[in-house]
C-alpha positions as CSV (number, residue, x, y, z in Angstrom):
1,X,-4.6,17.6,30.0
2,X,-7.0,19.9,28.3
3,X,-10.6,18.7,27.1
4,X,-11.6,20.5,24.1
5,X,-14.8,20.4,21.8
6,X,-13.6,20.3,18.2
7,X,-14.5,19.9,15.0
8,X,-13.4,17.3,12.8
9,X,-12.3,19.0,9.4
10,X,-10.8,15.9,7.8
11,X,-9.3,12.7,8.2
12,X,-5.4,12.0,7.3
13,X,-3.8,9.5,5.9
14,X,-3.9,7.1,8.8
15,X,-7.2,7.0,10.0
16,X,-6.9,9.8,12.5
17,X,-9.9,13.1,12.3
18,X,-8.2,16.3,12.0
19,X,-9.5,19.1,14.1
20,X,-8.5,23.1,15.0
21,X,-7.9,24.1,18.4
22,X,-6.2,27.6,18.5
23,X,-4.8,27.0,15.0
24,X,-3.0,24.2,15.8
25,X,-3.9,21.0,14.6
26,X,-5.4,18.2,16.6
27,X,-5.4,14.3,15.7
28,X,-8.1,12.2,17.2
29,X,-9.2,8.7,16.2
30,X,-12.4,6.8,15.5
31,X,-13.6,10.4,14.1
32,X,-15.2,11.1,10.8
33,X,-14.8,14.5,9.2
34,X,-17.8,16.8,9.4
35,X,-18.8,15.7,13.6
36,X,-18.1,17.9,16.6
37,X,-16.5,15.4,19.2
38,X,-15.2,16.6,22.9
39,X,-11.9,15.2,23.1
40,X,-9.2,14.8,26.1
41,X,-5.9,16.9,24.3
42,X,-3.6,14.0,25.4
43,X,-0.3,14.7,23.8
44,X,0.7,18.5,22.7
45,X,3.9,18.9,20.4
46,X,5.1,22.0,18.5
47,X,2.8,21.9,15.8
48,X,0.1,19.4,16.8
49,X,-1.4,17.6,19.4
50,X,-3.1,13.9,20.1
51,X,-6.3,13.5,21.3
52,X,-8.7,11.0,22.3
53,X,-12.3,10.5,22.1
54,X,-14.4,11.0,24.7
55,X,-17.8,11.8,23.4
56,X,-19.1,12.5,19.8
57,X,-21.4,15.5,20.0
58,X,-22.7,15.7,16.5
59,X,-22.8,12.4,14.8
60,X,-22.0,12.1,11.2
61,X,-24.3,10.0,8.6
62,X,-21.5,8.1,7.5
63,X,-20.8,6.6,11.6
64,X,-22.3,3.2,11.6
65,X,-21.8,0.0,14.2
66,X,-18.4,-1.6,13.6
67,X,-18.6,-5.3,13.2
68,X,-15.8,-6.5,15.2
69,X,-15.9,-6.2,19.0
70,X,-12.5,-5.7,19.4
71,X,-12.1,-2.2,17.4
72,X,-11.0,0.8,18.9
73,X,-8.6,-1.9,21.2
74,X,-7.3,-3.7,18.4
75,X,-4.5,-1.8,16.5
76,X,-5.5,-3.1,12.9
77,X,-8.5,-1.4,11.8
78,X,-9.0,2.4,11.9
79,X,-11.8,3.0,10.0
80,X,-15.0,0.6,11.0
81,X,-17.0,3.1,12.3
82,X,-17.5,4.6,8.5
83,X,-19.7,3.4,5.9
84,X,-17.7,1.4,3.2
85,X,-18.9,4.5,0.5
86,X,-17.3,6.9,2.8
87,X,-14.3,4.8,3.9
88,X,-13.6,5.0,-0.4
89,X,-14.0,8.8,-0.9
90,X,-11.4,9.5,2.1
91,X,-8.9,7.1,0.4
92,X,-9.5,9.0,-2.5
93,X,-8.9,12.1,-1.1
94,X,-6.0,11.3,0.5
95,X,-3.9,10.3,-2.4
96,X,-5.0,13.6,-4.3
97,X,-4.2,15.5,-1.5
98,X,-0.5,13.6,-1.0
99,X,0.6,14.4,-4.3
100,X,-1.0,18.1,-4.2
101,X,0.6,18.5,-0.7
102,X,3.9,17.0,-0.9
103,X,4.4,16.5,-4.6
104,X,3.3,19.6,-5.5
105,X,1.2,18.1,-8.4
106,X,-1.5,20.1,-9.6
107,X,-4.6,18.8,-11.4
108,X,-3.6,15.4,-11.1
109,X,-4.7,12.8,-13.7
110,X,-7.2,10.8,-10.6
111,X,-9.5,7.7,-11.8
112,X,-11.9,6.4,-9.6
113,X,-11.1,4.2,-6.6
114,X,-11.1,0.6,-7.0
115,X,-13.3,-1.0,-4.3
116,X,-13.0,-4.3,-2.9
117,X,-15.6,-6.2,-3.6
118,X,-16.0,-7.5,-0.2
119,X,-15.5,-5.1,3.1
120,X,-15.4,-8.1,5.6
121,X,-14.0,-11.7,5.1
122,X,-11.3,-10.6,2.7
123,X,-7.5,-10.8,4.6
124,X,-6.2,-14.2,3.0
125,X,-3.8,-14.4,6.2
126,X,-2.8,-12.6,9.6
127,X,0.0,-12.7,11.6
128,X,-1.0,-13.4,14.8
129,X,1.4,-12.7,18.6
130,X,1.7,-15.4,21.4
131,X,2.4,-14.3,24.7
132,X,1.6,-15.8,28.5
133,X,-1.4,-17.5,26.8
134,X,-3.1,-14.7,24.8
135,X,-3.5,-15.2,20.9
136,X,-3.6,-11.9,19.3
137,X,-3.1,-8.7,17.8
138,X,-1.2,-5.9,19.1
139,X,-3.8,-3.0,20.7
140,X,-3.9,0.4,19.5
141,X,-0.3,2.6,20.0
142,X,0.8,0.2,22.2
143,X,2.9,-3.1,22.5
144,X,0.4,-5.1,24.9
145,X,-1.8,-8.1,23.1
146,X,-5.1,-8.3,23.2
147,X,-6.7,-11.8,22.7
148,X,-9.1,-12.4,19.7
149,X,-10.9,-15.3,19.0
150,X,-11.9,-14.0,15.4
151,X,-11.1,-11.4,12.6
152,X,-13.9,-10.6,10.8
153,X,-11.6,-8.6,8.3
154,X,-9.9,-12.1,7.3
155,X,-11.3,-15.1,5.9
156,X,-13.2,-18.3,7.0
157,X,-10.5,-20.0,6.6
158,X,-8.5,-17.8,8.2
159,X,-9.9,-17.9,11.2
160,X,-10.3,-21.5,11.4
161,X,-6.8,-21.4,11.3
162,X,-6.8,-19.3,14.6
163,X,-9.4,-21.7,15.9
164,X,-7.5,-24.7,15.5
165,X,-4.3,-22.8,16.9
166,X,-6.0,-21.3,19.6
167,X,-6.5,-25.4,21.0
168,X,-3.0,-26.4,21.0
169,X,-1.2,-23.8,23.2
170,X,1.5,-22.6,21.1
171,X,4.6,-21.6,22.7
172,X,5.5,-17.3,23.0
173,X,6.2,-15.7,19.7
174,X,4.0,-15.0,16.5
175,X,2.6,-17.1,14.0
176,X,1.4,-16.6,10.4
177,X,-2.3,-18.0,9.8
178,X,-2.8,-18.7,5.8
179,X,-6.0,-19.6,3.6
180,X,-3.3,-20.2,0.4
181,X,0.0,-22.8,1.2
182,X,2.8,-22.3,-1.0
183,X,6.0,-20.3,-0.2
184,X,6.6,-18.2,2.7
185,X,7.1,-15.2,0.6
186,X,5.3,-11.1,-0.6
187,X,1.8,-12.0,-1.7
188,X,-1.2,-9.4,-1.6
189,X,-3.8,-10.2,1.3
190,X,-6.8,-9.7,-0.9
191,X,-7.3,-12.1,-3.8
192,X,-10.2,-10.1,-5.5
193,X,-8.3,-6.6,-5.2
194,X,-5.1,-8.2,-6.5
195,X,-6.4,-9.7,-9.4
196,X,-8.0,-6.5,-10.2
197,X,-4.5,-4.8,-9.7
198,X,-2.9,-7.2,-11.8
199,X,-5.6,-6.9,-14.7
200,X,-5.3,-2.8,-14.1
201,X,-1.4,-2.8,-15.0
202,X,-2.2,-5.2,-17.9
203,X,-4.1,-2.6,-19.4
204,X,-1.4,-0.1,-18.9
205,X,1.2,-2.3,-21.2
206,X,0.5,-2.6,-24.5
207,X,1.4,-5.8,-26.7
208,X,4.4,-6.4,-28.8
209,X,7.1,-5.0,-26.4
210,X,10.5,-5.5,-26.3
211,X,11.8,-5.5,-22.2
212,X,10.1,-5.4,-19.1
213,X,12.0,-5.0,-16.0
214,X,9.7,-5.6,-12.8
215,X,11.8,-4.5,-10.1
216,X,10.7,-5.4,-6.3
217,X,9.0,-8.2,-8.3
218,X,8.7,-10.8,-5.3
219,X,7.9,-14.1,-6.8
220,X,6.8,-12.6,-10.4
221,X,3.4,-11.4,-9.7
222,X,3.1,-9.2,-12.5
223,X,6.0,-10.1,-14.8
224,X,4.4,-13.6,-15.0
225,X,1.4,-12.0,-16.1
226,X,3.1,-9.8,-18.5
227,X,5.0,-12.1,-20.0
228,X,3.5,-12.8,-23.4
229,X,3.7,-9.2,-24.5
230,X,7.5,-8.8,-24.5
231,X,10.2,-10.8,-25.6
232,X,12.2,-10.4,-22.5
233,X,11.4,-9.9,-19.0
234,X,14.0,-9.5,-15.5
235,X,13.1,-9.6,-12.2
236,X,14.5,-7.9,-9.4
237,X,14.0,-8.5,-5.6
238,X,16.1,-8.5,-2.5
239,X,14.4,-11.4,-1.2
240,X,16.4,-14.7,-2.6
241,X,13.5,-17.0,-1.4
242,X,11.1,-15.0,-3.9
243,X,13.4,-15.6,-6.5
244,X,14.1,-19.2,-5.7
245,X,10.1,-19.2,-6.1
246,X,9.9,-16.9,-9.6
247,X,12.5,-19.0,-10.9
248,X,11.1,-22.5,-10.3
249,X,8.2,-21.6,-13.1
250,X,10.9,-19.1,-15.6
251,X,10.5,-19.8,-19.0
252,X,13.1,-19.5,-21.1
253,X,12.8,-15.3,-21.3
254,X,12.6,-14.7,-17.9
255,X,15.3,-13.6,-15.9
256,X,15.0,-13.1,-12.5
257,X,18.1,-11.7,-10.0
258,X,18.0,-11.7,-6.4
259,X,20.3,-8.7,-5.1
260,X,20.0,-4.7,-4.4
261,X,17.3,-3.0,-6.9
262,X,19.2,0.0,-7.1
263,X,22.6,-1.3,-8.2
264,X,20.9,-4.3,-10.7
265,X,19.1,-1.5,-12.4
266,X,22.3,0.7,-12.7
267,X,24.2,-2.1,-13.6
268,X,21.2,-3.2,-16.6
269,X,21.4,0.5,-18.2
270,X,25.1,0.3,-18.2
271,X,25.8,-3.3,-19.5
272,X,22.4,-3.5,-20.9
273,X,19.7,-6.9,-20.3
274,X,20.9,-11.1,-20.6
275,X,19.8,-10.8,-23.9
276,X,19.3,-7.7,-25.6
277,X,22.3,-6.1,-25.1
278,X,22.7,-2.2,-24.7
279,X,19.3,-1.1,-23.2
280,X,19.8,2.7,-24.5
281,X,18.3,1.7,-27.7
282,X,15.0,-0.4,-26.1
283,X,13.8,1.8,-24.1
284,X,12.1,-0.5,-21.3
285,X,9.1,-0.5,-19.4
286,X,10.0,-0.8,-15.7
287,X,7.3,-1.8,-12.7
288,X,8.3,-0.6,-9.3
289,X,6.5,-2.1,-6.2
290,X,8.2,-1.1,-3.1
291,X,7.7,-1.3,0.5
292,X,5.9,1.4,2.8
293,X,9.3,3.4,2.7
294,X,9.3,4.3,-0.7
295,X,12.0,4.6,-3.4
296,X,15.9,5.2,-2.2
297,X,17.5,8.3,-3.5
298,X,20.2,5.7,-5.8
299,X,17.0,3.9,-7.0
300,X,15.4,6.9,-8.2
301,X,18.8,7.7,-10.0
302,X,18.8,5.0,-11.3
303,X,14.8,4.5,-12.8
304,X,15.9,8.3,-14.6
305,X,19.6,6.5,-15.9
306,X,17.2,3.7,-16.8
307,X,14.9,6.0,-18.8
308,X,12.3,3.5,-19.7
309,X,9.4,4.4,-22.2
310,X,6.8,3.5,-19.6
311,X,6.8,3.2,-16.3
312,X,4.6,1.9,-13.6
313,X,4.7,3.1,-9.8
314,X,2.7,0.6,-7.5
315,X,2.6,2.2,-3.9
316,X,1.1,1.3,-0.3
317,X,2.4,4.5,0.7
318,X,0.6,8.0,-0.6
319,X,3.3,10.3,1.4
320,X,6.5,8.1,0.1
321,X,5.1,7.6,-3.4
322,X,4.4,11.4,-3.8
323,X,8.0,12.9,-2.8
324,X,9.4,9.6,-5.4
325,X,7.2,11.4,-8.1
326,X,8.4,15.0,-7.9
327,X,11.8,13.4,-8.0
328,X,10.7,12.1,-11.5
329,X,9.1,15.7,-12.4
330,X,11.3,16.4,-15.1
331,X,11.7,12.9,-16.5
332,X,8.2,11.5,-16.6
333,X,5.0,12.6,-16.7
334,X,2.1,11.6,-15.1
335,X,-0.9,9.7,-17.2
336,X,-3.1,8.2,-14.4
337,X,-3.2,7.7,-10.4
338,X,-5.6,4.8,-9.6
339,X,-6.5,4.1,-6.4
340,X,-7.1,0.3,-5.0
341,X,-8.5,-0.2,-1.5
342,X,-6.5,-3.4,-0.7
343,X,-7.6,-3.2,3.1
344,X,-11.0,-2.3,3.9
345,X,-11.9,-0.8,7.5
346,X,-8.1,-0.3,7.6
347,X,-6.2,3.0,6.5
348,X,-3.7,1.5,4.2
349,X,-4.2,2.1,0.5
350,X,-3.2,1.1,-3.1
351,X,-2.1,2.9,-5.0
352,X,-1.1,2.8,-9.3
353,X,0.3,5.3,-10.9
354,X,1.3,5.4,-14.8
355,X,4.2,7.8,-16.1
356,X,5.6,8.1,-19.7
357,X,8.8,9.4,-20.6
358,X,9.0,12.7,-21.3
359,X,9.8,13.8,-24.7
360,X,11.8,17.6,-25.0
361,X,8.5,19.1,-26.5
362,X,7.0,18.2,-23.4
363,X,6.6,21.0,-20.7
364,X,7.2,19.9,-16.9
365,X,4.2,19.0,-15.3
């Protein structure tokens, strides 16, 4: 295959540099936007190609020595070869430019990104593979395991978990290493992000409401947080053991329902909440948190059925979460996007974004 000297124009969501060749583009990894790099054109499709690194040629400020020896084998981390400063601004970026690119959003209402308050030493648990003695991670585009004896990404106590299990050869299979016990169910991997999530959509909600749906809810992360400022809150989640787990500490005006989001929340604006009756006249506010894949086409019928007065969007996925919100165009409107980075050295992001209900004076965003 070719080799090619390119240079690196961006970085996508992902963690791969973007680069030119002939107009078409070119992913490569461990690249930082602003370096020339010669690159071996490993894969060539219709409209882009793959590449891997062979050499950089003209080093950006922002490269600096990863901490862990296993990156660029490993497949979790994408992104410790850049400076934690940088690592933010391209998170940034890439949300704007999702909901620019795909939502077709224009000046949209950005606040600054929330930084973790640790880079390193943050991951409260893993899941680690098991296979013919190695005790791992999965490496890079591939299904082989490579063996670590320590994450610097997770925490202490983390990896004295691995430690300990890496002493008692475990049988073939995967096992989940934990700094918190409690039920096997959703939680967010990095305590000091997540309670600055959970304070962030507290200031969204303002005090005396009337309903809060949290749909996806898990084992009442926010809801349970939320609870003193309404007089009602339901819960919604597939996952019964998450329910079992938001249930065993319900007060008396929570409600939570273990069964398909879409069809609860179609079923709640039709026959209206436990205990308030008709919802037309409350006009909700409804928390979303979905997985990676976004919101089904039922459920976003359903959210604009729902019609709640606010609404909050909580999102791991910038691509997902900006085709769900030009689905809402003409029902909501956009007040803020905030950015949370979750996962340092890692390309995933957090994302919050806060919509209000359009009213008919209001033009479409």
């Amino acid at each position: 295959m070719p080799v090619a000297n390119l240079k690196i124009e961006d970085v996508a969501f992902g963690g791969k540099g973007v680069a030119r060749d002939n107009g078409k583009a070119i992913f490569v990894p461990y690249t930082i936007d602003g370096e020339t790099v010669q690159a071996d054109i490993v894969r060539e499709k219709k409209k882009f190609g793959e590449a891997e690194l062979i050499e950089v040629l003209t080093r950006s400020p922002e490269r600096v020595t990863p901490e862990c020896s296993y990156f660029e084998k490993c497949g979790g981390c994408a992104y410790q070869h850049i400076s934690y400063s940088h690592q933010l601004a391209l998170k940034f970026r890439q949300v704007r430019d999702a909901l620019e690119r795909i939502g077709k959003f224009t000046d949209v209402p950005m606040r600054p990104i929330i930084p973790s308050p640790v880079p390193y030493g943050y991951r409260n648990r893993v899941t680690v593979h098991i296979q013919d003695g190695d005790i791992g991670f999965f490496r890079r585009d591939s299904h082989r395991l490579i063996d670590v004896e320590q994450c610097p990404i997770s925490t202490d106590a983390v990896n004295a978990a691995l430690r300990q299990l890496r002493t008692t050869s475990p049988r073939d299979g995967h096992c989940t290493l934990r700094e918190h016990p409690g039920a096997r169910i959703f939680s967010q991997t990095n305590d000091l992000v997540a309670d600055a999530l959970q304070k962030l959509v507290q200031s969204l909600v303002p005090q005396g409401q009337q309903l809060l749906i949290d749909a996806y809810c898990g084992g009442g992360f926010f809801a349970k947080a939320l609870m003193d400022r309404f007089e009602e809150v339901i819960g919604i989640d597939w996952d019964r053991f998450a329910i079992e787990e938001a249930n065993r500490t319900a007060t008396a005006k929570e409600t939570y329902i273990a069964g398909d989001v879409a069809g609860e929340l179609t079923q709640l604006a039709a026959d209206g909440s436990p205990a308030s009756g008709q919802l037309g006249l409350i006009r909700p506010t409804l928390i979303v948190d979905p997985p990676a894949i976004g919101l089904p086409e039922p459920v976003r019928d359903s959210i604009i059925n729902l019609a709640p007065r606010t609404f909050i969007y909580i999102s791991c996925n910038p691509a997902t979460l900006a085709r769900d919100l030009a689905a809402f165009r003409a029902a909501f409107e956009l007040q803020s996007v905030t950015p949370l980075d979750m996962f340092p050295q890692t390309a995933e992001i957090e994302v919050v974004v806060h919509l209000q209900a359009r009213s008919a004076s209001v033009h479409q965003i």
